[in-house]
N, C-alpha and C positions, 0 to 999 in steps of 0.2 A: 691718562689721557683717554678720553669718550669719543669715540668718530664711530661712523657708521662704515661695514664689511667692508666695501671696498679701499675708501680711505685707511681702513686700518690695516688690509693685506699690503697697500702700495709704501706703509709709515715700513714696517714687517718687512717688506722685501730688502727695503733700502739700506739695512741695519748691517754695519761693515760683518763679512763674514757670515751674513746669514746662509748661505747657501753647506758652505763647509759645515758649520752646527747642526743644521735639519738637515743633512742628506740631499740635498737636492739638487741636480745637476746645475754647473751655474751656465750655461747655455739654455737651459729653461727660462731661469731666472733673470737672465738678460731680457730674452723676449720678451717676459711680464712688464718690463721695470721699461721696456722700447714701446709695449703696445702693440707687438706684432704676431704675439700671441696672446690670449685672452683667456684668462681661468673660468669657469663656471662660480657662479656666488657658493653653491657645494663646493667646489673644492678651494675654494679661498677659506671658506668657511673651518672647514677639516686644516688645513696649513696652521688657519689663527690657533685652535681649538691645540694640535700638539704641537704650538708654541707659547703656552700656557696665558694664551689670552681667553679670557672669559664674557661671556655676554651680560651686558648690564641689563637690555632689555632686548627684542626682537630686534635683529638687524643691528644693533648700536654694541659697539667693544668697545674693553677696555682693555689696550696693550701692551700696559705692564701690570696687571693684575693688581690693580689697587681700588678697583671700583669709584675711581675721582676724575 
């Protein structure tokens, strides 16, 4: 799947369990997924990046690493 950073960090967040797998507190990751806190496209970017999503082109991912 092809979407651009954002859309692919909010696909990313939503993903059962994401939080326990990446380390990431899930009190963070509630406020992402509520809108009440708001990531930097850096650091959404870095999240996609060591969750082995890859960029197809500037801004535009792909979230299960298939490049389709």
């Amino acid at each position: 799947m092809v979407i651009g950073t954002r859309e692919a960090f909010l696909e990313l967040i939503s993903q059962k369990g994401f939080a326990a797998k990446y380390g990431v507190d899930k009190t963070l990751v509630s406020q992402w997924k509520k809108g009440t806190r708001i990531p930097t496209i850096d650091k959404m970017e870095t999240v996609l990046q060591l969750a082995g999503a890859v960029v197809v082109q500037e801004k535009v991912w792909d979230i299960d690493g298939k490049g389709s």
